[in-house]
Chimera marker file (.cmm) of the C-alpha trace (Angstrom):
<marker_set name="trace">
<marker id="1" x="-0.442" y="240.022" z="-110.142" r="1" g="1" b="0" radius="0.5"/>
<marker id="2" x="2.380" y="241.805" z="-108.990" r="1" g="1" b="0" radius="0.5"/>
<marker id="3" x="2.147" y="240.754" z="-105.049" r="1" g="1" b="0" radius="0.5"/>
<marker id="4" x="2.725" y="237.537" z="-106.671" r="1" g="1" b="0" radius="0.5"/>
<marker id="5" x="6.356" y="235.793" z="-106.075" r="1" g="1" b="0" radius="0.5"/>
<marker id="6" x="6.088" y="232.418" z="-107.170" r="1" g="1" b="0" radius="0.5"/>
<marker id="7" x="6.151" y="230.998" z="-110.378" r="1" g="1" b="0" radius="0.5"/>
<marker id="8" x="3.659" y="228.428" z="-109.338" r="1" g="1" b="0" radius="0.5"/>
<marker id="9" x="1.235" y="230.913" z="-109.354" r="1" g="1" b="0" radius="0.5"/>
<marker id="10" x="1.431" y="231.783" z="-112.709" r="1" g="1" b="0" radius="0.5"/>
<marker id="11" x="1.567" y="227.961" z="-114.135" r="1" g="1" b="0" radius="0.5"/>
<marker id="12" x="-1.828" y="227.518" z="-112.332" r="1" g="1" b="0" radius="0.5"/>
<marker id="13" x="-3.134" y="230.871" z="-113.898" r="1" g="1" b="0" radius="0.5"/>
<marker id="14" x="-2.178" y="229.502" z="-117.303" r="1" g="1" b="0" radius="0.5"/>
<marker id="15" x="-3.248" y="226.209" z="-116.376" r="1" g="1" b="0" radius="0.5"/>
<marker id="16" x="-6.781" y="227.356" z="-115.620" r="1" g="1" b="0" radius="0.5"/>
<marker id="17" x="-7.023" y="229.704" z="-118.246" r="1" g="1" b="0" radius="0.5"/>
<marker id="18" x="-6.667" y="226.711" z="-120.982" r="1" g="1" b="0" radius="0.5"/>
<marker id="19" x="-9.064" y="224.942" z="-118.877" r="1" g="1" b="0" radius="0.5"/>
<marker id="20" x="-11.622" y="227.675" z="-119.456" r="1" g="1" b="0" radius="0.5"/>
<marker id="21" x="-10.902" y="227.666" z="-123.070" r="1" g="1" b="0" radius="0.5"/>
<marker id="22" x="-11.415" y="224.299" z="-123.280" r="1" g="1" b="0" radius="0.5"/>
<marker id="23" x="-15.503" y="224.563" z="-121.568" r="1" g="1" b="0" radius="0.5"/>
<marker id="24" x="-15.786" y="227.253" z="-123.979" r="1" g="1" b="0" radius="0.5"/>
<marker id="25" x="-14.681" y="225.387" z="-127.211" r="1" g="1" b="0" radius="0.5"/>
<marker id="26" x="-16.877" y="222.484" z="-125.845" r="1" g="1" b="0" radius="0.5"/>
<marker id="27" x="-20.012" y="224.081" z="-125.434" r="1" g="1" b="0" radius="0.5"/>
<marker id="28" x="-19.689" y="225.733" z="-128.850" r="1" g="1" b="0" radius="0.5"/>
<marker id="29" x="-18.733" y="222.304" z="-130.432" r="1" g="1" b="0" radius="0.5"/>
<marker id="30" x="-22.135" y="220.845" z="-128.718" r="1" g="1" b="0" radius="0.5"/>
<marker id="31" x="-24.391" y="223.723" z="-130.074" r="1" g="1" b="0" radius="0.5"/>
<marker id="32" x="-22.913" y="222.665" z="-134.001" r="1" g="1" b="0" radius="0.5"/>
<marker id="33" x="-23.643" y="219.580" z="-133.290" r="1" g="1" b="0" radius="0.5"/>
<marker id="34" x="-27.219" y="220.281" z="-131.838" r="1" g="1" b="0" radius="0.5"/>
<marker id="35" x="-27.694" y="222.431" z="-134.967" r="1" g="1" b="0" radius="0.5"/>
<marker id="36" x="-26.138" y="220.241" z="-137.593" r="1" g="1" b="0" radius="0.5"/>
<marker id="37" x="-28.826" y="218.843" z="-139.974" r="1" g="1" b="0" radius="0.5"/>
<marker id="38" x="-29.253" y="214.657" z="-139.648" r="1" g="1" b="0" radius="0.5"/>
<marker id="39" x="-26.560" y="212.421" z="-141.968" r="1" g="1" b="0" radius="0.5"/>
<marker id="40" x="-28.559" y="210.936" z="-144.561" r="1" g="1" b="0" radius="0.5"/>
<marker id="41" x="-27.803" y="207.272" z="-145.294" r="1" g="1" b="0" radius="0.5"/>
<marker id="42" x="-25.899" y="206.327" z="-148.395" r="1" g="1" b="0" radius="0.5"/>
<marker id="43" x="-28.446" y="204.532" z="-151.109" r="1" g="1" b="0" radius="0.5"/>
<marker id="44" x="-27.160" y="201.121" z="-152.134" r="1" g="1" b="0" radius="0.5"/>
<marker id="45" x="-27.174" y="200.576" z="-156.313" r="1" g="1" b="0" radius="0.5"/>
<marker id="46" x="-30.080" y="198.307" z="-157.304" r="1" g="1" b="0" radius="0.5"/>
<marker id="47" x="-28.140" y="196.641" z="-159.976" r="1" g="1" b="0" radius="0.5"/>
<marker id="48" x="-24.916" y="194.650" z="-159.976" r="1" g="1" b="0" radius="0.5"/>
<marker id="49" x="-22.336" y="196.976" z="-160.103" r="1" g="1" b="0" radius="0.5"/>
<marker id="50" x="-19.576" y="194.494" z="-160.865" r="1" g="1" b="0" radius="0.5"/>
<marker id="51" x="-20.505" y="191.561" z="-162.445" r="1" g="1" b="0" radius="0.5"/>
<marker id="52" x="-17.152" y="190.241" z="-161.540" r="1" g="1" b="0" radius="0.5"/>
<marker id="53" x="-17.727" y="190.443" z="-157.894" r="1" g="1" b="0" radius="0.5"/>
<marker id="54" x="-20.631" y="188.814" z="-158.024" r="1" g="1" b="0" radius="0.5"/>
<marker id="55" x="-19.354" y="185.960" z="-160.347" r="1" g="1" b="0" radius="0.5"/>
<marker id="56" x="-16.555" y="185.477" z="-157.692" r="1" g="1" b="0" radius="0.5"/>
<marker id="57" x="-18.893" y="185.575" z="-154.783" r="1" g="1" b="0" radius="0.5"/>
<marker id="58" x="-21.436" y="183.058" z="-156.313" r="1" g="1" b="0" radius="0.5"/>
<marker id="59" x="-17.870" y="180.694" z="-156.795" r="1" g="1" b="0" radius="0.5"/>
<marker id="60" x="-17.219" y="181.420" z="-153.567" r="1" g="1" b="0" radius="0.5"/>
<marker id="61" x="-20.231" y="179.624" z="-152.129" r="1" g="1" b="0" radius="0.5"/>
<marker id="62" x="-20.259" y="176.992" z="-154.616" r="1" g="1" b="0" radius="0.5"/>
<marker id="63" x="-16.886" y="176.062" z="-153.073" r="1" g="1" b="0" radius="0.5"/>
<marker id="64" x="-17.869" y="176.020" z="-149.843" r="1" g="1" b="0" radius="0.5"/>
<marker id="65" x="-20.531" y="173.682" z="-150.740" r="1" g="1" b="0" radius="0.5"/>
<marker id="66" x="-18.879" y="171.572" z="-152.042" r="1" g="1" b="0" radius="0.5"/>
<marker id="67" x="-15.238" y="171.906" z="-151.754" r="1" g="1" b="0" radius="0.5"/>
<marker id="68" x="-13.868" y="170.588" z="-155.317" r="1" g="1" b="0" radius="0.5"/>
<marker id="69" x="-11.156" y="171.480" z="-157.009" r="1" g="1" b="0" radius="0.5"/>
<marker id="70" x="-12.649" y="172.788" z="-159.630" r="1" g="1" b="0" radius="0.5"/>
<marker id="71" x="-15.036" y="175.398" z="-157.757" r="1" g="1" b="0" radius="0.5"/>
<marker id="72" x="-11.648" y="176.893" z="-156.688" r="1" g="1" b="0" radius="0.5"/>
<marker id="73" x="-10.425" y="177.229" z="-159.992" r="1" g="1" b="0" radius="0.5"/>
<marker id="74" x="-13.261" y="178.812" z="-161.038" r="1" g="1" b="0" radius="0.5"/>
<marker id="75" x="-12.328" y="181.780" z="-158.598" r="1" g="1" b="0" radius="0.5"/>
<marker id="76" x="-10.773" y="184.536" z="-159.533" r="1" g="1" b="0" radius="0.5"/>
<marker id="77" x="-8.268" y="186.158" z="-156.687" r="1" g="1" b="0" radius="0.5"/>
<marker id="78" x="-7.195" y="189.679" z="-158.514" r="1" g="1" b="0" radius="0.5"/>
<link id1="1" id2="2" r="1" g="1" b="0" radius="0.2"/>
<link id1="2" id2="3" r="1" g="1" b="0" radius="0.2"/>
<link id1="3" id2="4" r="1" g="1" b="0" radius="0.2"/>
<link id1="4" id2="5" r="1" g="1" b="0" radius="0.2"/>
<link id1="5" id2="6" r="1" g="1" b="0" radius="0.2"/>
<link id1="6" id2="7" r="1" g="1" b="0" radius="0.2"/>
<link id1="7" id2="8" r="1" g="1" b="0" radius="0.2"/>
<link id1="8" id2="9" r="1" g="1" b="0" radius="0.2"/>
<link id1="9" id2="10" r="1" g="1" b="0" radius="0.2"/>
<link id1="10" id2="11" r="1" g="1" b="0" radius="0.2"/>
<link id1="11" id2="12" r="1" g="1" b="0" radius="0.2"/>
<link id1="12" id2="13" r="1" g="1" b="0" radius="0.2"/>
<link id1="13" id2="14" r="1" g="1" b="0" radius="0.2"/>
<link id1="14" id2="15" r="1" g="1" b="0" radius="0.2"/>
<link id1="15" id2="16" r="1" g="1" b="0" radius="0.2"/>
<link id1="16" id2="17" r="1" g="1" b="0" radius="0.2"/>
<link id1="17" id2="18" r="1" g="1" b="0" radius="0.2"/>
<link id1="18" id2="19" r="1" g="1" b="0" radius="0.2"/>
<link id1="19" id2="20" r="1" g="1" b="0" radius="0.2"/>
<link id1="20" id2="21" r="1" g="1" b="0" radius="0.2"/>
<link id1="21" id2="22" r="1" g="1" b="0" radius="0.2"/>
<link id1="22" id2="23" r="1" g="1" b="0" radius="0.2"/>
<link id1="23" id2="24" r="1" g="1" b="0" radius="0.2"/>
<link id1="24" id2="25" r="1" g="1" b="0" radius="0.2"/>
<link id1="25" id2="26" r="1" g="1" b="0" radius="0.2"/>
<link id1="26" id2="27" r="1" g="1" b="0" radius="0.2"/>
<link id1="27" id2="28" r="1" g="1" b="0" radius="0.2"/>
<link id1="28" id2="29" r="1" g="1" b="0" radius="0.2"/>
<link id1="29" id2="30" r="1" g="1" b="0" radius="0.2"/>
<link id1="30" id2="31" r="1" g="1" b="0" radius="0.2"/>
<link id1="31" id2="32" r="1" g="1" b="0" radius="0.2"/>
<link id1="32" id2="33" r="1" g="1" b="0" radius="0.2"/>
<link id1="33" id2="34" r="1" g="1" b="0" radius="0.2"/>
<link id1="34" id2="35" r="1" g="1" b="0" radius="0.2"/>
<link id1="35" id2="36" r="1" g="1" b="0" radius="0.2"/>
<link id1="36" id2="37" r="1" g="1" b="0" radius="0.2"/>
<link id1="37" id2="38" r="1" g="1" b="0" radius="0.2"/>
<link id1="38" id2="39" r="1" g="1" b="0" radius="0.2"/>
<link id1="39" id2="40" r="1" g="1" b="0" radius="0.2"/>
<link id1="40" id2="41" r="1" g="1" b="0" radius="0.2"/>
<link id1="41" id2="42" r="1" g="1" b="0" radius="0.2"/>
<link id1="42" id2="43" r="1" g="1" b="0" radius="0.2"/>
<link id1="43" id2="44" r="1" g="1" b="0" radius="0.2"/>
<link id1="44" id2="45" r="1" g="1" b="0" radius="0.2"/>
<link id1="45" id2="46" r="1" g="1" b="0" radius="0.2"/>
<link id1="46" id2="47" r="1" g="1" b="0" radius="0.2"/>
<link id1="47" id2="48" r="1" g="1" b="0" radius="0.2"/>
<link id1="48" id2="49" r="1" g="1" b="0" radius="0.2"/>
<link id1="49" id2="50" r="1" g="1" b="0" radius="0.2"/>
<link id1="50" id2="51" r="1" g="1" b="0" radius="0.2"/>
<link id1="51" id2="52" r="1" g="1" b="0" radius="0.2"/>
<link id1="52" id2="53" r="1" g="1" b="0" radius="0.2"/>
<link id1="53" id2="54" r="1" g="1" b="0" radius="0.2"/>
<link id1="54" id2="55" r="1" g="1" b="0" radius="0.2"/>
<link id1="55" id2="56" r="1" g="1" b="0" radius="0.2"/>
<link id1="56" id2="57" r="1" g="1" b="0" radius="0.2"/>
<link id1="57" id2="58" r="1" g="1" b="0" radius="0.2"/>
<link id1="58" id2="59" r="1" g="1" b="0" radius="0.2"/>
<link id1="59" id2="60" r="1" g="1" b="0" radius="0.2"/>
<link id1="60" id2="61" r="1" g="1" b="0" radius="0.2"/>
<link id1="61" id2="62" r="1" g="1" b="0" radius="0.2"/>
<link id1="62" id2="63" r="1" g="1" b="0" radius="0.2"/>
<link id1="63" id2="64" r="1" g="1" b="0" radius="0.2"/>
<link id1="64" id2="65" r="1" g="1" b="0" radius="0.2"/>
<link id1="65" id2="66" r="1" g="1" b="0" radius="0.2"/>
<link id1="66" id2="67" r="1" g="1" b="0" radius="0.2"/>
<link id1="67" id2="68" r="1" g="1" b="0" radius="0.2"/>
<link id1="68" id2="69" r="1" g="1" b="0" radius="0.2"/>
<link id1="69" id2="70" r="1" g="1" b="0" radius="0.2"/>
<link id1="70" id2="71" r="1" g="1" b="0" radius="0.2"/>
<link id1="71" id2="72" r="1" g="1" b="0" radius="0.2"/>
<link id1="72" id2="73" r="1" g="1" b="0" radius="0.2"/>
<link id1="73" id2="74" r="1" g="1" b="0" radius="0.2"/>
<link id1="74" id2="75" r="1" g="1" b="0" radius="0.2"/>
<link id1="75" id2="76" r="1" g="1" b="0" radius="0.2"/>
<link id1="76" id2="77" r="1" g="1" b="0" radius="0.2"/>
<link id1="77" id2="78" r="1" g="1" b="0" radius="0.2"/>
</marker_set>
């Protein structure tokens, strides 16, 4: 290190040490991942959880059917 005169030299040194650091933190990142236990899927309620929502969606379609006035009053937009 000492022969060395040019501060070039050094940037690349630091350069390729963070580049060695990186291969390390990936590797180690790849065996968690390999090693992590599988995400389980998120169960879906079997009942209606708003009855709201569901009275809103069910308007919804009616007005799409058929378009009238009074289907889109029957929506609620809160």
């Amino acid at each position: 290190m000492q022969g060395f005169t040019d501060h070039r030299y050094f940037k690349v040194m630091h350069y390729a040490m963070l580049g060695l650091q990186a291969e390390q933190a990936k590797s180690k990142a790849l065996t968690k991942v390999a090693n992590a236990p599988p995400a389980t899927a998120k169960a879906k309620p079997n009942g209606p959880v708003n009855p709201q929502a569901r009275k809103n969606q069910d308007a919804m379609k009616r007005l799409s059917k058929t378009g009238s006035i009074k289907d889109a009053m029957s929506i609620d937009f809160e």
